[in-house]
VMD Tcl script that draws the C-alpha trace (Angstrom):
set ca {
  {-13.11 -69.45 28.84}
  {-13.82 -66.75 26.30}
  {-11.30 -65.45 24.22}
  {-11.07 -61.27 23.44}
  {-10.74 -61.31 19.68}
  {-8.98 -57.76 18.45}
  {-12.41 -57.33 15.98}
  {-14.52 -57.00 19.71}
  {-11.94 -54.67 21.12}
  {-11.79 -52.29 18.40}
  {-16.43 -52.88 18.42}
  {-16.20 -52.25 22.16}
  {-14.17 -48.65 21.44}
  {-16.22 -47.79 18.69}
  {-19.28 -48.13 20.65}
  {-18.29 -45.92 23.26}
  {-17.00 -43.64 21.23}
  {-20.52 -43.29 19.49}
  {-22.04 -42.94 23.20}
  {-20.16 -40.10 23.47}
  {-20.82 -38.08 20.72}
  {-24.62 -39.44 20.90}
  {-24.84 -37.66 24.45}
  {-23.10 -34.41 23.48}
  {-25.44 -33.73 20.56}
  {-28.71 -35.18 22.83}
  {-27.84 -32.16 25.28}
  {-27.64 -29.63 21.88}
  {-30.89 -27.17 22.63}
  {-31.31 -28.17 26.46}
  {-32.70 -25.22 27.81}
  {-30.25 -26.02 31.00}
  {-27.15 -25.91 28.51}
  {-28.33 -22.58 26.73}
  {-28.89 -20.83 30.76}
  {-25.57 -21.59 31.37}
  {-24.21 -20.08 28.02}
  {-25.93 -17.05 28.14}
  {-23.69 -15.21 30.87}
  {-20.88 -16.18 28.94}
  {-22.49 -13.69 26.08}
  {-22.43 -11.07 28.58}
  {-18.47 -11.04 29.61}
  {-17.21 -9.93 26.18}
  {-19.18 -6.75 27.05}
  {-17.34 -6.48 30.19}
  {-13.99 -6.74 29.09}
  {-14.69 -4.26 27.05}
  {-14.45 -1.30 29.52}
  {-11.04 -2.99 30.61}
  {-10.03 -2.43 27.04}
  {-11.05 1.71 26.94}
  {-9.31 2.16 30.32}
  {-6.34 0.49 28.82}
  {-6.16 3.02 25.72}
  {-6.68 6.18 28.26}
  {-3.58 5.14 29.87}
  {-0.49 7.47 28.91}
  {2.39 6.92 27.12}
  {4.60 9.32 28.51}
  {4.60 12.78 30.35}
  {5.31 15.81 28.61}
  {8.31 16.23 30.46}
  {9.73 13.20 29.17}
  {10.08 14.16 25.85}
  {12.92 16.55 25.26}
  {12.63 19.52 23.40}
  {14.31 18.81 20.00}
  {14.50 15.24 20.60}
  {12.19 12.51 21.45}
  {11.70 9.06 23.04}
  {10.87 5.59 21.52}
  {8.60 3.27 23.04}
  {9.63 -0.09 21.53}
  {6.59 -2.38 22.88}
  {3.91 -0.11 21.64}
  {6.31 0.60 18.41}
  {6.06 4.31 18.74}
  {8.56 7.04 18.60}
  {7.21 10.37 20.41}
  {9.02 13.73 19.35}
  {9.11 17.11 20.41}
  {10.59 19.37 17.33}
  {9.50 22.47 18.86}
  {8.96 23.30 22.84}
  {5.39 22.08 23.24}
  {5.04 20.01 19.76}
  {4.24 16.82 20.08}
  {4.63 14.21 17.23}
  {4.35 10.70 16.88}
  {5.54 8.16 14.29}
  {5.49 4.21 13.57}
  {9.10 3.05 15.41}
  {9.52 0.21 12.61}
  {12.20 1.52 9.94}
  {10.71 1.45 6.76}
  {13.99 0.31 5.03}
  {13.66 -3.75 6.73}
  {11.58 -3.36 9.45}
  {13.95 -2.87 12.35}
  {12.90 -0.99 15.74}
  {14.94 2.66 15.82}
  {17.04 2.63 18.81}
  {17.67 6.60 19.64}
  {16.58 9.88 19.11}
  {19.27 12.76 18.79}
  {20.85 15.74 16.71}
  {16.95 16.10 15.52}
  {16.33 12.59 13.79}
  {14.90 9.10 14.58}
  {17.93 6.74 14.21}
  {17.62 2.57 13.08}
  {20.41 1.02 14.46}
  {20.46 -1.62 11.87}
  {21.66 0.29 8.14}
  {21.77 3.78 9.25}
  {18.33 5.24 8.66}
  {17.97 8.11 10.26}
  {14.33 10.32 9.85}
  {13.52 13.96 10.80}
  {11.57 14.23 14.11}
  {9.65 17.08 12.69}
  {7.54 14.86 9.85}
  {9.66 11.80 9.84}
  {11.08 12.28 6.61}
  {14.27 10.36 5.40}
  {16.99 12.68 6.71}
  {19.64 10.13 5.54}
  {20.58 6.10 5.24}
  {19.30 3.42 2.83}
  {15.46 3.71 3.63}
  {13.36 5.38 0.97}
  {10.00 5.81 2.80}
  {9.44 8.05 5.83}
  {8.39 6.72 9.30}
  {4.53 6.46 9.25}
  {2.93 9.60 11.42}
  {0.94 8.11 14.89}
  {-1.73 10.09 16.24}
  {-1.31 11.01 19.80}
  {-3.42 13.23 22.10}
  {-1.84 15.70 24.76}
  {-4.33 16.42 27.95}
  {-2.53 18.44 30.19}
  {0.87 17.14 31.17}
  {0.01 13.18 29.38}
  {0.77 11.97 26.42}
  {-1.36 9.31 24.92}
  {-2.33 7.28 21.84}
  {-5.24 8.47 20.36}
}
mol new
graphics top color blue
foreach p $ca { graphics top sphere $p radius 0.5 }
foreach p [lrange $ca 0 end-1] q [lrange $ca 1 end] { graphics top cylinder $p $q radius 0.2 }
display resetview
């Protein structure tokens, strides 16, 4: 009887292992392997579509906006304000003092729950509170009754 020896084991695995790799790079430039990689090429360009449609989609009706107020959209960090009947503005809903999400809009500013920052719906100014930079303007686009980010 033969005896397995651990040096023909670990031969045995290294072999195959080279098989392997051998027949993955023989394939390399097979006009059968670049056929079927070519339509792969071609669905990046149509996701992108998908992608436009998703940016045309609105963020909010008009009429959900108060006059003198405003709403925050915390997954697309955005606070949308209306200073004036028919204004629309936009701004970044990450406080600039450490980063928290504001919470509310009332009394005409953009309140962070976290320190007390509060920021003037009109420009986003620091009305009051520890932070020292105002709330970065968004641009938005209003067709007809939607609100969306442009």
């Amino acid at each position: 009887m033969t005896e397995t020896t651990r040096r023909t084991v670990v031969l045995g695995a290294g072999g195959a292992g080279l098989a392997v790799v051998l027949t993955a790079c023989a394939s390399y430039g097979d006009p059968a392997t670049q056929a079927s990689a070519e339509p792969l090429a071609e669905e990046p360009s149509s996701a992108a579509p998908k992608k436009k449609a998703k940016a045309a989609k609105a963020l909010a009706d008009t009429s959900d906006i108060p006059a003198g107020g405003g709403k925050v959209f915390e997954s697309q960090k955005v606070v949308v304000t209306q200073p004036q009947e028919g204004e629309f503005r936009a701004f970044s809903a990450v406080c600039t003092h450490q980063g928290c999400t504001v919470a509310t809009v009332s009394n005409g500013t953009i309140n962070c729950p976290c320190h007390g920052s509060k920021f003037d719906i009109a420009d986003g100014s620091v009305a009051g509170g520890p932070a020292g930079d105002p709330l970065p303007e968004k641009k938005i686009k209003v067709d007809g009754d939607k609100i969306m980010l442009a």
